[in-house]
C-alpha positions, 0 to 999 in steps of 0.5 A, a space after each residue: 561131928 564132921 572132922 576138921 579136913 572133912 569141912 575144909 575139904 566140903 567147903 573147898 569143893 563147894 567154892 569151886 563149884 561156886 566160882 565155876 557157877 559164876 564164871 560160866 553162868 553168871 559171867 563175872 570175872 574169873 578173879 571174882 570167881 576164885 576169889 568168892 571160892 576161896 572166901 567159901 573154903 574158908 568160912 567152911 572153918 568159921 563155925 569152929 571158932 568156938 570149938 574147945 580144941 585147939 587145932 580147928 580154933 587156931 588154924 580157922 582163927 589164924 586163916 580169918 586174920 590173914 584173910 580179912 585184910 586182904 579181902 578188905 583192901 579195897 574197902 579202905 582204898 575208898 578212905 583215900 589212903 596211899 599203899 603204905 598207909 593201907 598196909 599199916 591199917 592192915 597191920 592191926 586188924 591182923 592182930 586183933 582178930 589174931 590175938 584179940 578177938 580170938 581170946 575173946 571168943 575162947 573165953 566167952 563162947 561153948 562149943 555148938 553154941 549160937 555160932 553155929 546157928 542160921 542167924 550166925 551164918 547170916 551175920 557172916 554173909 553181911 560182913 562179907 558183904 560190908 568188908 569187900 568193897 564198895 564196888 557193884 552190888 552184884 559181886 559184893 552180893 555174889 562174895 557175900 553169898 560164898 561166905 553163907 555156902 562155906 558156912 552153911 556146909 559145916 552147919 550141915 555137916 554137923 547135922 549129918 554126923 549127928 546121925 548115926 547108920 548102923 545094922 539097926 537103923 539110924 541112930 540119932 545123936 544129942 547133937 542132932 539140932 544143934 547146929 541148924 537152929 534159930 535159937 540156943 539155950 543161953 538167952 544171953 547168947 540169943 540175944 547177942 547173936 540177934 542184936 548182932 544181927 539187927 546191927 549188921 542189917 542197919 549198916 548194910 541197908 546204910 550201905 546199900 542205899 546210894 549216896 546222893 550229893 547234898 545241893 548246894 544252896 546259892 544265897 539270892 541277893 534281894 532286887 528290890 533292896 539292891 541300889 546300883 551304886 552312882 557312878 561319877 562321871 568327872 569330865 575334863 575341863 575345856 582348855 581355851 585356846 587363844 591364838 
């Protein structure tokens, strides 16, 4: 298995790459580039976040709880809320994937299991693609796609390592398979990683399809029941005038 610095430093690589790719080929922003090959670097880490050490699990927790927020900053901007109000939203986030989640996660997850998996990689993606924005579909696609290229190098990595050169040829390792996989040994862990994954493609199909205001309907009044009301015309009365 590929060390820590060997991921982030493959992923780093790979985000650079990419942001370079989208500037000079795709034409988006420089800062959308950066952006996505930060977001690249940092989910090289995601797959550790059930690893049974403890420096890959707390650094890779402690990086997604800082960048989540930020990432999602103009997500909860769409709600209407002030600056004020967003940086207390951001408050709670941070601490729930910071302490929250990250207990959940050691205490019900084994190392290699579905987390680094293809369905998992792309569960990642569709968060990404669901927590940065709501503007073009184009860059929200480009951001979740660095999210999937991070996280498919570590699954990668993983498999290369599982392969042993020696002086007598390759040796495989028992870990060979068991990160580029569809499927886990744990039903319970297939199933919640597939039921994850038909949850996050509804809400990004929901989220995908444009948002058509609904008509507003005028209530016609009925022309043959309508009686226009009788005006009364009261004249002045004539003065006789006698001279």
């Amino acid at each position: 298995m590929a060390g820590f610095q060997t991921h982030i430093t493959v992923s780093t690589a790979a985000g650079a790459a990419y942001g370079w790719w989208g500037a000079t080929q795709l034409g988006l922003p420089m800062p959308v580039c950066v952006l996505s090959g930060g977001l690249c670097a940092i989910a090289g880490m995601l797959p550790d976040l059930d690893s049974d050490s403890g420096i890959p699990a707390r650094e890779t927790i402690s990086f997604t709880a800082a960048i989540v927020p930020m990432v999602a900053f103009h997500r909860i901007q769409t709600y209407g809320l002030s600056v004020e109000q967003m940086v207390l939203a951001g408050a709670p986030i941070y601490l729930f994937i910071r302490f929250g989640l990250g207990t959940v996660l050691k205490n019900a997850t084994v190392h290699r299991g579905m987390f680094h998996s293809i369905p998992a990689m792309i569960i990642a993606a569709m968060i990404a693609y669901l927590i940065c924005g709501t503007g073009m579909t184009s860059v929200r696609i480009f951001k979740a796609g660095a999210v999937a290229l991070g996280f498919f190098s570590h699954l990668l990595l993983d498999e290369i390592w599982s392969v042993n050169l020696s002086s007598r040829g390759p040796m495989i390792k028992k870990s060979f398979g068991s990160a580029l996989k569809m499927f886990g040994p744990s039903a319970g862990a297939n199933s919640a990683a597939y039921g994850m994954l038909i949850l996050m493609s509804l809400l990004v199909l929901q989220d995908v399809q444009p948002r058509t205001a609904m008509p507003v309907v005028v209530p016609v009044p009925n022309l043959e029941e309508f009686e226009p009301p009788v005006r009364q015309v009261t004249r002045p009365a004539r003065r006789i005038i006698y001279e």
